[in-house]
C-alpha positions in Angstrom: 2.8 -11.7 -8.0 5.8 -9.6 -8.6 5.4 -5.5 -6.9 7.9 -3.2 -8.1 8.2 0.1 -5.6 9.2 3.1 -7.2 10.1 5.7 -5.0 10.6 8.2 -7.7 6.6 8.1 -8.5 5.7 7.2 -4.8 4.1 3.9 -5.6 3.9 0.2 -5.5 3.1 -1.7 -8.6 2.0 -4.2 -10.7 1.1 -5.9 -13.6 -0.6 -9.3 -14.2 -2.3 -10.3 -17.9 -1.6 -6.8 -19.3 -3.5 -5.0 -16.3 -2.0 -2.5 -13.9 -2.9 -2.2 -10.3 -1.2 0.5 -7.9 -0.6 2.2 -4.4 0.1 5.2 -4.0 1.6 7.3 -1.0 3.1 10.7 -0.2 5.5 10.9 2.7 4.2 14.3 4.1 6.9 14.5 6.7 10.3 12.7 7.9 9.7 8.9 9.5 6.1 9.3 7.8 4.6 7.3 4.9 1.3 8.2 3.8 -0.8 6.0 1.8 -3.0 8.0 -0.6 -4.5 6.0 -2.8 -5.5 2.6 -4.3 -6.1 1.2 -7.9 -7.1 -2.0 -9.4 -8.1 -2.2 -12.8 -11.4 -3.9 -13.2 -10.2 -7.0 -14.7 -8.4 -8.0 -11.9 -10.5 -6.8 -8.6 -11.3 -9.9 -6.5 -8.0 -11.1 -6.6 -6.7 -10.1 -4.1 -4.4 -8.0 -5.6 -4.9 -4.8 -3.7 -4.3 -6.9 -0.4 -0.7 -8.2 -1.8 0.2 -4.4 -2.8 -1.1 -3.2 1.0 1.0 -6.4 2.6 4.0 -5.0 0.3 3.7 -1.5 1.3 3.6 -1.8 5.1 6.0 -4.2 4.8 8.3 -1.3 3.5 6.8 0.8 6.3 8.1 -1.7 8.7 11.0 -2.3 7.6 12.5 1.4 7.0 11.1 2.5 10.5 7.9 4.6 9.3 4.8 5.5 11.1 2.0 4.6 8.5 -0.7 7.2 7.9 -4.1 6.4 5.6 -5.8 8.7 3.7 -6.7 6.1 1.4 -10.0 4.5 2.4 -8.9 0.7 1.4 -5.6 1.1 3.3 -7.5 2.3 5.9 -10.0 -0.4 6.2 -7.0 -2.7 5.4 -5.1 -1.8 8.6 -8.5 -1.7 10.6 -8.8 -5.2 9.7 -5.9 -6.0 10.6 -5.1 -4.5 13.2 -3.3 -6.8 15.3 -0.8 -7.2 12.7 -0.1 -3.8 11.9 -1.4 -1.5 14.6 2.4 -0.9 15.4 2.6 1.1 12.5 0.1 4.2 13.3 1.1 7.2 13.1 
């Protein structure tokens, strides 16, 4: 599944079979990333979709040096999960 990040909307993104899923995230302060909030149209819940866009977004997170905040309850409940892998990241 191809996710397209687009900084200029603060969001992750994809498509598959003509239906959109998306993180958001705000980056309230410098070294910060703040995910918001999580959508996944109907047609494609159970998919794991949100999961791949989460996996994505910390990824970024990791990779640029941010501490990860989550006001989002998924991305919360992601990271708890988790937590192991991505405890790290915590702001």
């Amino acid at each position: 599944m191809a996710i397209q990040h687009n900084p200029t909307d603060q969001e992750f993104t994809t498509t598959r079979d003509r239906y959109d899923a998306e993180l958001a995230y705000a980056r309230p302060a410098d070294g910060v990333i703040d995910f918001t909030h999580t959508y996944v149209d109907e047609n494609l819940r159970g998919q794991g979709v949100a999961e791949e866009l989460a996996r994505t977004a910390l990824a970024y997170a990791r990779e640029h040096h941010l501490k990860v905040r989550t006001t989002c309850k998924f991305m919360a409940g992601f990271v708890k999960r988790h937590h192991d892998e991505y405890a790290d990241l915590l702001a």
